[in-house]
DSSP file (Angstrom, degrees, kcal/mol; ACC not computed):
  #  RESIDUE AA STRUCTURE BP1 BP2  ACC     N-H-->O    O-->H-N    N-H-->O    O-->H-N    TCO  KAPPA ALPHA  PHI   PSI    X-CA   Y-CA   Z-CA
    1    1 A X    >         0   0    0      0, 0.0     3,-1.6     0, 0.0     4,-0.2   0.000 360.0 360.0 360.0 156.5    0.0    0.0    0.0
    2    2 A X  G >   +     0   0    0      1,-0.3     3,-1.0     2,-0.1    51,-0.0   0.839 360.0  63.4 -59.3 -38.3    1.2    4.0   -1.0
    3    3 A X  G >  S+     0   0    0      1,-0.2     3,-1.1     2,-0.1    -1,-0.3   0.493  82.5  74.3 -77.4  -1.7    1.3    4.6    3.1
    4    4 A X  G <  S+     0   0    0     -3,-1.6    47,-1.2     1,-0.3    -1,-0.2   0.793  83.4  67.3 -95.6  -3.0    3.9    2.4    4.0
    5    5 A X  G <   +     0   0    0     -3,-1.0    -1,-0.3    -4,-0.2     2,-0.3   0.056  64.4 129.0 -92.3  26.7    6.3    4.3    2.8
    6    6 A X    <   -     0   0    0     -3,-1.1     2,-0.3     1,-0.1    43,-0.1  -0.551  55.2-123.0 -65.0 136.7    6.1    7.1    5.1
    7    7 A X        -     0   0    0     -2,-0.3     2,-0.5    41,-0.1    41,-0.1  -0.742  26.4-177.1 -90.3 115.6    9.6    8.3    6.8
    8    8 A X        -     0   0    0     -2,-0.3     2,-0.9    41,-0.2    59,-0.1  -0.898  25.4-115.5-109.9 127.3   10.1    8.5   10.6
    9    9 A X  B     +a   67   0A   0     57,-0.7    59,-1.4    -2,-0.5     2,-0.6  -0.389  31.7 176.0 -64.6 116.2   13.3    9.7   12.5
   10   10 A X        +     0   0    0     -2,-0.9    37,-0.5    37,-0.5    59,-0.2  -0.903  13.4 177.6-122.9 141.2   15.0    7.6   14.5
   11   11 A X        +     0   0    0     -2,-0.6    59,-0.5    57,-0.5     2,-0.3  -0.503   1.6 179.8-107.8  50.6   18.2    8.3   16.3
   12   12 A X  B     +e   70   0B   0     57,-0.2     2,-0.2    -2,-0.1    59,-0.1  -0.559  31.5 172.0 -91.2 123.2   19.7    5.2   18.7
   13   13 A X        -     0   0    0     57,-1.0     2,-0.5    -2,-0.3    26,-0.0  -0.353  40.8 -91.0 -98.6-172.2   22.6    7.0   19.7
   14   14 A X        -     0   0    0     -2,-0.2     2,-0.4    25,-0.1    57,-0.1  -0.987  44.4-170.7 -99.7 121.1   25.3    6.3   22.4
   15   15 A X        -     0   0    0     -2,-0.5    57,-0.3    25,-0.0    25,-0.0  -0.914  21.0-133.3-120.5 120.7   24.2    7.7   25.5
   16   16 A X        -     0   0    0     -2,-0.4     3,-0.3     1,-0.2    56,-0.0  -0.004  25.1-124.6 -56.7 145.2   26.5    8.0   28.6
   17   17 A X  S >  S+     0   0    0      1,-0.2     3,-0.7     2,-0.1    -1,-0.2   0.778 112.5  75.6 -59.5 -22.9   24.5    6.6   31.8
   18   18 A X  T 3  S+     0   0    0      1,-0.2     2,-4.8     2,-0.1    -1,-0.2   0.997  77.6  84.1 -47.8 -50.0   25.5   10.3   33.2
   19   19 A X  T 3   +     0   0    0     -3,-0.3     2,-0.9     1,-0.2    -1,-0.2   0.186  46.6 147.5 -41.2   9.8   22.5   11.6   30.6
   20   20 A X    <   +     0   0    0     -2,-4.8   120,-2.0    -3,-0.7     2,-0.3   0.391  62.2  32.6 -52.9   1.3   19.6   11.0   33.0
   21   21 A X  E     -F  139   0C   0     -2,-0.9     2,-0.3   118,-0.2   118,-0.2  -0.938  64.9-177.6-144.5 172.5   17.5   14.1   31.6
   22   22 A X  E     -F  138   0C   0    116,-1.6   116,-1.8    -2,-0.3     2,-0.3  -0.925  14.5-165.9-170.4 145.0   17.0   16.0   28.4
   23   23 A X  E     +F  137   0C   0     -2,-0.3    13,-1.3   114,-0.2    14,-0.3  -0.903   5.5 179.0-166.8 142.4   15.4   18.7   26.5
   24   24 A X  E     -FG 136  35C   0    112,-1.2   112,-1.8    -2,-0.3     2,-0.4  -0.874  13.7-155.9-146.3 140.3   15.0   19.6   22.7
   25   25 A X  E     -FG 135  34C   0      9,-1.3     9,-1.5    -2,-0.2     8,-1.3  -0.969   7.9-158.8-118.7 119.5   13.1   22.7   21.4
   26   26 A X  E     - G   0  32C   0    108,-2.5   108,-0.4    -2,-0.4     6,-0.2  -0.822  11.9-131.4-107.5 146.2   11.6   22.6   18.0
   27   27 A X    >   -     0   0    0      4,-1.9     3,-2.4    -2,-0.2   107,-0.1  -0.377  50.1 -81.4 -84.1 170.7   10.8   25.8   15.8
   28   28 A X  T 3  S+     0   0    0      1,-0.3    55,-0.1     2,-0.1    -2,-0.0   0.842 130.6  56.7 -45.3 -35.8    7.6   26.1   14.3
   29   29 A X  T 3  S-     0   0    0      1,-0.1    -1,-0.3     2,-0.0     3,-0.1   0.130 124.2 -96.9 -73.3  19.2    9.1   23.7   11.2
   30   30 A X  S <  S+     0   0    0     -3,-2.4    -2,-0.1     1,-0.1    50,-0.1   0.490  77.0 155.8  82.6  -1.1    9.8   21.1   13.4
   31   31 A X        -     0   0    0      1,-0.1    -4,-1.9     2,-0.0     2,-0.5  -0.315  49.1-125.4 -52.4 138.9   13.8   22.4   13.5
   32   32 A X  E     +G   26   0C   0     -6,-0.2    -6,-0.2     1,-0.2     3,-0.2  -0.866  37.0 176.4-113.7 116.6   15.5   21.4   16.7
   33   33 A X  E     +     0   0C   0     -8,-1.3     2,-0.4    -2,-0.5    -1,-0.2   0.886  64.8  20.2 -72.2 -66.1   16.7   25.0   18.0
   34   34 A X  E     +G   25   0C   0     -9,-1.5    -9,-1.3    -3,-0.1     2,-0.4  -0.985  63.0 175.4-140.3 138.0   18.0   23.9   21.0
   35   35 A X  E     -G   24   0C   0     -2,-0.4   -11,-0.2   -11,-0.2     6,-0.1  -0.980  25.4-140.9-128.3 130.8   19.4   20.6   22.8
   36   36 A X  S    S+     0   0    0    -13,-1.3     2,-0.2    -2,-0.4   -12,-0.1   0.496  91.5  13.2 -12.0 -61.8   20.8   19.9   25.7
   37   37 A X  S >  S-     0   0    0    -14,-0.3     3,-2.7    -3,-0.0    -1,-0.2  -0.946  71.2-130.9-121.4 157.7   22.8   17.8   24.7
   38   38 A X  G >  S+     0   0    0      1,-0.3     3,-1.3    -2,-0.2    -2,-0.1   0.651 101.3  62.9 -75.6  -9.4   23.9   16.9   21.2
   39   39 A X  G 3  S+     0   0    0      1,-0.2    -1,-0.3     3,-0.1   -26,-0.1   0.152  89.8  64.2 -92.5  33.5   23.5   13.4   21.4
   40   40 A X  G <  S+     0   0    0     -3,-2.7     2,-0.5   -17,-0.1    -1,-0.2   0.379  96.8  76.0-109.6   1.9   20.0   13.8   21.9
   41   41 A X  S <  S-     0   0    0     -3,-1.3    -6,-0.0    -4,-0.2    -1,-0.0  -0.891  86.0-122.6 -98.5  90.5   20.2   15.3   18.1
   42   42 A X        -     0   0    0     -2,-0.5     4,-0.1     1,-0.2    -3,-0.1  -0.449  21.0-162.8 -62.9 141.9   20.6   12.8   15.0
   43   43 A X        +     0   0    0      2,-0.1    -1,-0.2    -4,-0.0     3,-0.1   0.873  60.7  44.3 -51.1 -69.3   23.5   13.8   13.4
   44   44 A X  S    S-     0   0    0      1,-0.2     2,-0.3     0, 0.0     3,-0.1   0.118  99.1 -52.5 -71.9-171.2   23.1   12.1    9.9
   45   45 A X        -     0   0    0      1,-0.1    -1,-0.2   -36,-0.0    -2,-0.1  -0.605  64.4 -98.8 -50.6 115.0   20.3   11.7    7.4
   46   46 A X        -     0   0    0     -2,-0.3    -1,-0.1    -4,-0.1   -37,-0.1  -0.082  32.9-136.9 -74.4 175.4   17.7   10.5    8.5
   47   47 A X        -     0   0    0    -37,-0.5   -37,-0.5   -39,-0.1     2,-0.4  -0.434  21.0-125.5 -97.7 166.5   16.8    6.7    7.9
   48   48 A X        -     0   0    0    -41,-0.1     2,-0.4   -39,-0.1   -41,-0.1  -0.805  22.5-163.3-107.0 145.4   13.4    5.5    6.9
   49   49 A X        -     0   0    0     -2,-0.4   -41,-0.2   -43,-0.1   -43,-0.0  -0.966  24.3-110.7-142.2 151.8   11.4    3.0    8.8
   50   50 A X        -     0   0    0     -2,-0.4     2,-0.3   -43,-0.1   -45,-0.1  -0.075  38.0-169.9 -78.4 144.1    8.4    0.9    7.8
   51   51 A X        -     0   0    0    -47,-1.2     2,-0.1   -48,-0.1    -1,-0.0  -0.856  30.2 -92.0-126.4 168.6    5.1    1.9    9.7
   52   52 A X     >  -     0   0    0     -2,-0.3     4,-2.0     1,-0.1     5,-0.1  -0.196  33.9-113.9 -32.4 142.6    2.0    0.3    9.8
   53   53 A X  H  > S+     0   0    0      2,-0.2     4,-1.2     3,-0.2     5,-0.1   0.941 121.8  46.3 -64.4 -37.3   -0.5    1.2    7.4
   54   54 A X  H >> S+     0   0    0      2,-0.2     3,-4.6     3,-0.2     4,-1.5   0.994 114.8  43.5 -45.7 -83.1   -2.4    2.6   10.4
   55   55 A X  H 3> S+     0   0    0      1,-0.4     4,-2.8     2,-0.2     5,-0.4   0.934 115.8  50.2 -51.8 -42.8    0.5    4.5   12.0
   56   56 A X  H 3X S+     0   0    0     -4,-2.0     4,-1.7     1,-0.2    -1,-0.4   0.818 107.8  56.8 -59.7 -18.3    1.5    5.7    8.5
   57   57 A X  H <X S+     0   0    0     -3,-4.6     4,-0.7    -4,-1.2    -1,-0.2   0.622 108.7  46.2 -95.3 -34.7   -2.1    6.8    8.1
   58   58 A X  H >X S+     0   0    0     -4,-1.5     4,-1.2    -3,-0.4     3,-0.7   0.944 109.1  47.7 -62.8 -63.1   -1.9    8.8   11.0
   59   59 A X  H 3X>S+     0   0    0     -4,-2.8     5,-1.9     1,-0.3     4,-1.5   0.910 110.1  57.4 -42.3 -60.9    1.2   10.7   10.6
   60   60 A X  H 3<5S+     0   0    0     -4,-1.7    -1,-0.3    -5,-0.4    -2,-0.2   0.721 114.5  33.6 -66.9 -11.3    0.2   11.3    7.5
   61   61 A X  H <<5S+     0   0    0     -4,-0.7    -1,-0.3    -3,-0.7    -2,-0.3   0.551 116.5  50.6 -75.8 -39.6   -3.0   13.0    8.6
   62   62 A X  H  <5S-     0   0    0     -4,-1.2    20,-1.6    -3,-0.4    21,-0.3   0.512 105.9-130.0 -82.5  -5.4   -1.9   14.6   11.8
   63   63 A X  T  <5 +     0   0    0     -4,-1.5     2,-0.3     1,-0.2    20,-0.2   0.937  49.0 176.9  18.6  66.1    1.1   16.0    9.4
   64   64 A X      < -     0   0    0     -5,-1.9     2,-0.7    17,-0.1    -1,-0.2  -0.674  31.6-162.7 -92.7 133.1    3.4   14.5   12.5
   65   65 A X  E     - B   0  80A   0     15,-1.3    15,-0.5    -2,-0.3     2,-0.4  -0.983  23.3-167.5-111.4 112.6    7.4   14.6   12.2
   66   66 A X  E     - B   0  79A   0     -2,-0.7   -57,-0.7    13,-0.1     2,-0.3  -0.916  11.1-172.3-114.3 147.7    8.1   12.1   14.9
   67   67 A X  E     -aB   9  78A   0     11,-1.6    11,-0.5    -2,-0.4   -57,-0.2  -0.800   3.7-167.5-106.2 152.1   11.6   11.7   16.3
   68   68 A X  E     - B   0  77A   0    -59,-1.4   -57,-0.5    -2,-0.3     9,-0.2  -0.478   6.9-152.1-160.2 103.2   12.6    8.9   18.7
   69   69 A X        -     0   0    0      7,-2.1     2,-0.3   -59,-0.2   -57,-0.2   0.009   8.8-151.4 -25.6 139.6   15.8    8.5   20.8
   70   70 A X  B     +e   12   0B   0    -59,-0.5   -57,-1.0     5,-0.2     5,-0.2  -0.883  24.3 161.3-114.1 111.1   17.1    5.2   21.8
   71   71 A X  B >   -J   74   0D   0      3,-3.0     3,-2.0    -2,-0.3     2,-0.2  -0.656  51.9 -66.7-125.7-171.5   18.9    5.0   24.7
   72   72 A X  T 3  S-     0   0    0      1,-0.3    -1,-0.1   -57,-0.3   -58,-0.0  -0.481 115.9 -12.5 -82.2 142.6   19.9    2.2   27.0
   73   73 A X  T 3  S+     0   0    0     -2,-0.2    26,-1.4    25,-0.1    27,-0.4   0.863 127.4  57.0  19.8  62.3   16.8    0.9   28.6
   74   74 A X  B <   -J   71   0D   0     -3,-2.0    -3,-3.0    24,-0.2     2,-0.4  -0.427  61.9-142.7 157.3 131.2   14.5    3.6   27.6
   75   75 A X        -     0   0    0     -5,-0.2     2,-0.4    -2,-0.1    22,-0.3  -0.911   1.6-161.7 -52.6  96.7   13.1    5.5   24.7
   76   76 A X        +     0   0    0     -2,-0.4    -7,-2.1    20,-0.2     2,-0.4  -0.944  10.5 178.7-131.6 134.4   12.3    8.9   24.3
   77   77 A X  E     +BC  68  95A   0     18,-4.3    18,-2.7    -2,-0.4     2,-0.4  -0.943   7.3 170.9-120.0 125.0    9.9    9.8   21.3
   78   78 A X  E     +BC  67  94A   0    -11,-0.5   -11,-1.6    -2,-0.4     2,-0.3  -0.976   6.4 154.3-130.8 131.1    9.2   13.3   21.2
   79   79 A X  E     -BC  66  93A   0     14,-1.4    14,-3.1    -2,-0.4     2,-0.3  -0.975  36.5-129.0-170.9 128.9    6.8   15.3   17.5
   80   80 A X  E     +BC  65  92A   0    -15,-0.5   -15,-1.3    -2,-0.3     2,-0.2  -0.598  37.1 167.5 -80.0 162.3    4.9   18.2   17.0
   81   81 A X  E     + C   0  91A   0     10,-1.2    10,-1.4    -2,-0.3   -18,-0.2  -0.952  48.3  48.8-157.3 168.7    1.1   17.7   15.2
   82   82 A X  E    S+     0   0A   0    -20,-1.6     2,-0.2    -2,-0.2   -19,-0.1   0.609  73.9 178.1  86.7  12.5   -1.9   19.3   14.5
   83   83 A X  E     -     0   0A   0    -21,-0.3     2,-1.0   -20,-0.2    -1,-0.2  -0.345  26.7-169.4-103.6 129.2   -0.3   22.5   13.2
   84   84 A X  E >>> - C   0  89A   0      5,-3.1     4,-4.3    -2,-0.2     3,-3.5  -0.749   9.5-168.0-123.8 102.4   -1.9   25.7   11.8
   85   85 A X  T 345S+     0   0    0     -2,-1.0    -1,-0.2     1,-0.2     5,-0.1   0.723  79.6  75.1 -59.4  -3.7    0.9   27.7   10.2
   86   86 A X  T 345S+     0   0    0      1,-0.1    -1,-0.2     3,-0.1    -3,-0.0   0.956 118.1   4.9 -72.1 -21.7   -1.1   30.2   10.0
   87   87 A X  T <45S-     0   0    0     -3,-3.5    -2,-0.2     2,-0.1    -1,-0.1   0.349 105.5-107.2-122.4  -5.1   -1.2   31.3   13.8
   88   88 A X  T  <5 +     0   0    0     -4,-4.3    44,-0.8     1,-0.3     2,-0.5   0.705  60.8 161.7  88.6  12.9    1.4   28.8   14.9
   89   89 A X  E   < +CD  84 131A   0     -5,-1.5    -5,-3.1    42,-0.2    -1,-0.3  -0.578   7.1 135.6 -71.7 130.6   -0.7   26.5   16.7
   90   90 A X  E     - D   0 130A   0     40,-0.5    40,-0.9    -2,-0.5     2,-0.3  -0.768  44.7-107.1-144.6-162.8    0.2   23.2   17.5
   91   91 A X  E     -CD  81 129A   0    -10,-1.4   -10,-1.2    -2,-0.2     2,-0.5  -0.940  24.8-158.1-106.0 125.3    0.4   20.2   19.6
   92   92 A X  E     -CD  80 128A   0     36,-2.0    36,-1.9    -2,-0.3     2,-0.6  -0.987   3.0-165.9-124.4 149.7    3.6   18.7   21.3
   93   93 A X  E     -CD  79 127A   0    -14,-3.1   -14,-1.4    -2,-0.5     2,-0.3  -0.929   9.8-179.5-132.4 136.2    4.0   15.6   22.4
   94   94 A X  E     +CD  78 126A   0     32,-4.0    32,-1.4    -2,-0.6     2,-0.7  -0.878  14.4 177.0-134.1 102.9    7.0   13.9   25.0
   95   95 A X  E     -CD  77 125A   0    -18,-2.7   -18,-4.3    -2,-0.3     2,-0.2  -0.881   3.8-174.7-128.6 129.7    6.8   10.3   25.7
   96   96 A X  E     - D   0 124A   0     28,-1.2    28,-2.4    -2,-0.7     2,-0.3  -0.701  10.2-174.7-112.5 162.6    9.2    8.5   27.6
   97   97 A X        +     0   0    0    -22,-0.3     2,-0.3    26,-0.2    26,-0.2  -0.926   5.5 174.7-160.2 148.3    9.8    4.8   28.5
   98   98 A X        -     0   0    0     24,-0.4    23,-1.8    -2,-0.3    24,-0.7  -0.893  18.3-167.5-165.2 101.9   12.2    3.7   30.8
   99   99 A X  S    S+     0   0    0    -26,-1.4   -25,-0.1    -2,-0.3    21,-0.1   0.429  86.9  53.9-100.4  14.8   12.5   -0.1   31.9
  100  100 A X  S    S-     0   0    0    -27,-0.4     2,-0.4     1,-0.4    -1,-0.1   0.403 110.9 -13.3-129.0 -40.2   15.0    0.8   34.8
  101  101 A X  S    S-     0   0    0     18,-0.1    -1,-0.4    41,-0.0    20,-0.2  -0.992  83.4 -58.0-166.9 170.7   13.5    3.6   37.2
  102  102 A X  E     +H  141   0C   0     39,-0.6    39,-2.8    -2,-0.4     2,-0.3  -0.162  58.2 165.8 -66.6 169.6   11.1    6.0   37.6
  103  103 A X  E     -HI 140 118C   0     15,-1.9    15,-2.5    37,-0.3     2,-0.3  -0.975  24.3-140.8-165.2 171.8   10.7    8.9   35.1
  104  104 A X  E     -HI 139 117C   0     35,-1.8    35,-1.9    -2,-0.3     2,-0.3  -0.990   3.1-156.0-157.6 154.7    8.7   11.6   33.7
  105  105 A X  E     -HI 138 116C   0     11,-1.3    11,-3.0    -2,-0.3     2,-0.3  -0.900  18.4-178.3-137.3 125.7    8.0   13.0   30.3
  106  106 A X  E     -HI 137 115C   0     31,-2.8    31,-1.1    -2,-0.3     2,-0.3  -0.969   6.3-171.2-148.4 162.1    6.8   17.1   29.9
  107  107 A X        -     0   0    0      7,-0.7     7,-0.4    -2,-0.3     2,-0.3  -0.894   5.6-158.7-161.3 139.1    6.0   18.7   26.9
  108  108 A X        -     0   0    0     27,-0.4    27,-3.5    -2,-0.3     5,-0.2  -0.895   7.8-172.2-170.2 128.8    5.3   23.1   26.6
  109  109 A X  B >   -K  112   0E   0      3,-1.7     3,-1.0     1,-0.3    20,-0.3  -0.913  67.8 -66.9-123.4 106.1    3.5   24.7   24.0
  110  110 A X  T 3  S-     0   0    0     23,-0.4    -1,-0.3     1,-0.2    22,-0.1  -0.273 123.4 -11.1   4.0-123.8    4.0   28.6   24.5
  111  111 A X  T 3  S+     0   0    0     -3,-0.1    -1,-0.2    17,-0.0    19,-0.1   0.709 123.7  78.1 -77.6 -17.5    1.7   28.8   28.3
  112  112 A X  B <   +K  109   0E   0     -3,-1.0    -3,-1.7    17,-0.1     2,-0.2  -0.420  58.6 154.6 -92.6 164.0    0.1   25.3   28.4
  113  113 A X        -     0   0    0     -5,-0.2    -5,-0.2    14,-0.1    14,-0.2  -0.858  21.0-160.6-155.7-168.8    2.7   22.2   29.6
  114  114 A X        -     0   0    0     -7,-0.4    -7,-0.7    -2,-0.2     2,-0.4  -0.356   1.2-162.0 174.2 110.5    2.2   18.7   31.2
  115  115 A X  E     -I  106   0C   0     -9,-0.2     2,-0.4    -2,-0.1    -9,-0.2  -0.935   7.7-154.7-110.4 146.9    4.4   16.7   33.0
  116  116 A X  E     -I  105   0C   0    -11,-3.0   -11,-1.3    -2,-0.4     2,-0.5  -0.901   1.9-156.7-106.0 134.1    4.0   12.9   33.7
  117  117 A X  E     +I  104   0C   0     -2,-0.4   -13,-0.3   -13,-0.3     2,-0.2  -0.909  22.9 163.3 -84.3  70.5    5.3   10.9   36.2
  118  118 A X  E     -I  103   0C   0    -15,-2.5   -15,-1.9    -2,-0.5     4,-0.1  -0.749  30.2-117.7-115.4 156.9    5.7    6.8   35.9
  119  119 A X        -     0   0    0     -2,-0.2     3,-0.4   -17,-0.2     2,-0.2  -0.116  53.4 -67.3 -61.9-176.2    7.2    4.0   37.1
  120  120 A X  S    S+     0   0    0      1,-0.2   -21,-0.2   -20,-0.1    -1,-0.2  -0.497 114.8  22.0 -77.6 163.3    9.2    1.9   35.5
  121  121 A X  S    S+     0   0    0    -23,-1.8     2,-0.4     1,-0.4    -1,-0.2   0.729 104.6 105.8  75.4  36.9    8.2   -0.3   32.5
  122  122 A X  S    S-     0   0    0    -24,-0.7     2,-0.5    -3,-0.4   -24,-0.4  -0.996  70.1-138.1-138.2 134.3    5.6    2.1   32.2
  123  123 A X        -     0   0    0     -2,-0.4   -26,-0.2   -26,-0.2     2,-0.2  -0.883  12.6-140.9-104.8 121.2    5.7    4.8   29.4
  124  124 A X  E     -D   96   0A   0    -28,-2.4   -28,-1.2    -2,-0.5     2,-0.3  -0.702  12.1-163.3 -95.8 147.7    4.8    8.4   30.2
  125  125 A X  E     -D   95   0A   0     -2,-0.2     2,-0.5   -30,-0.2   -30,-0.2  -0.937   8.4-178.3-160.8  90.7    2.8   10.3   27.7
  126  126 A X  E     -D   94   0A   0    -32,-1.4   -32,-4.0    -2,-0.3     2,-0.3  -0.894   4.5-173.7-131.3 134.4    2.6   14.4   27.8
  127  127 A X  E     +D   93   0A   0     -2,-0.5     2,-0.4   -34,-0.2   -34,-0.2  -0.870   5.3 175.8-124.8 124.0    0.6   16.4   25.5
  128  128 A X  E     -D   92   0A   0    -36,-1.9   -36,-2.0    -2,-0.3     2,-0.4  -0.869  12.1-162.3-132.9 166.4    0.9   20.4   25.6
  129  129 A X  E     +D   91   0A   0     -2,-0.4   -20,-0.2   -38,-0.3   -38,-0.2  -0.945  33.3  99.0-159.1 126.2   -1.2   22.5   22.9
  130  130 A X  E     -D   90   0A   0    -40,-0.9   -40,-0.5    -2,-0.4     2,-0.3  -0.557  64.9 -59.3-163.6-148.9   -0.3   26.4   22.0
  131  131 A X  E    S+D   89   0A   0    -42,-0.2   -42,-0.2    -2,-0.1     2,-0.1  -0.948  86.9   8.5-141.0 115.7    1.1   28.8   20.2
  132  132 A X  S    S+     0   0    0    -44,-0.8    -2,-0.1    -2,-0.3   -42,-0.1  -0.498 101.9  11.2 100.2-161.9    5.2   29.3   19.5
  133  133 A X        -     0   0    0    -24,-0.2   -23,-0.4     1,-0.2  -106,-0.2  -0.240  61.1-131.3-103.1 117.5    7.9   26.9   20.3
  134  134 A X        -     0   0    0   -108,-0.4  -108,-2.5   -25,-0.2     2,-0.5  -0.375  20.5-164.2 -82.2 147.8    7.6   23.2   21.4
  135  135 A X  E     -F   25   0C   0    -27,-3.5   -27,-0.4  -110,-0.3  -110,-0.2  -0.909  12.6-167.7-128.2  82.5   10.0   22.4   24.7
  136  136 A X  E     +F   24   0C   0   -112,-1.8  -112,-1.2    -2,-0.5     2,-0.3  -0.641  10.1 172.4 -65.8 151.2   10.5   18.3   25.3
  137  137 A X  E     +FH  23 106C   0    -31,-1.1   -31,-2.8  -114,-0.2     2,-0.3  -0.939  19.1 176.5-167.4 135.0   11.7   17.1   28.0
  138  138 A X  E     -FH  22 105C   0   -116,-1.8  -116,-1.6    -2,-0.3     2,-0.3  -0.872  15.7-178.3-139.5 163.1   12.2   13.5   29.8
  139  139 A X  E     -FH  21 104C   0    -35,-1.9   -35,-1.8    -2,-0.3     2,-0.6  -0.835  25.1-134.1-169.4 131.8   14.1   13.0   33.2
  140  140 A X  E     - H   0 103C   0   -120,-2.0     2,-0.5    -2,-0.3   -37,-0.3  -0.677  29.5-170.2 -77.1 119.5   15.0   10.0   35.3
  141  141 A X  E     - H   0 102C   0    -39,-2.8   -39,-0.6    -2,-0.6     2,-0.4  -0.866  19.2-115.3-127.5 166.2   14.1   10.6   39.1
  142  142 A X              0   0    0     -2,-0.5   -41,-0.0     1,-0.2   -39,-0.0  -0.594 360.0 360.0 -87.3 147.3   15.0    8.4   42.0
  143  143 A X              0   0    0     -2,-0.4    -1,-0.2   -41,-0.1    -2,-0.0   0.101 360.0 360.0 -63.9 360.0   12.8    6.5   44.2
């Protein structure tokens, strides 16, 4: 089918165990502005990867750029959606997963935010909706 060939970014980097938190800023075009650190940034082109006809169905319909971090025991997939260039409205979304400790996932859309809290093996899932520049963010916290 035509959809399966939609392209998602994926980044499994090397990340030192120091890294327990992390922050990316996207401009209105999805542009990563600012990170935290650079290995939370793919470097190269990105690669394509096969979606579901559903997921691909989605993306292409939410006109969703999703990025997603691999690091050692834990994910973090962080995309804007929903966007009306005309006034800069969007969505952002920060979901973390973590098989190791607790964690939390927050996501700011100009005033509105959200942070989530989970244990581990549990994926946190935070959704912020605004105007002007989406702010991800994941963090490891102690028990």
């Amino acid at each position: 089918m035509f959809l399966t060939d939609f392209s998602v970014h994926a980044a499994s980097v090397p990340v030192p165990d120091s890294l327990t938190s992390g922050e990316v800023q996207l401009d209105d075009h999805d542009h990563v502005v600012f990170a935290s650190s650079m290995a939370l940034v793919e470097q190269n082109e990105p690669k394509s990867q096969t979606l579901t006809d559903k997921q691909a169905l989605f993306a292409r319909l939410s006109n969703a750029n999703f990025t997603a971090v691999n690091m050692p025991n834990s994910r973090w997939v962080y995309y804007s959606d929903h966007h009306n260039y005309f006034n800069n409205y969007k969505w952002g979304h920060s979901n973390y997963f973590n098989s190791v400790v607790r964690h939390s996932a927050t996501a700011w859309v100009g005033n509105d935010h959200e942070k989530v809290v989970k244990d581990a093996n549990y994926w946190a899932f935070a959704v912020a909706k605004g105007h002007g520049t989406f702010k991800a963010f994941y963090n490891n916290l102690p028990y």
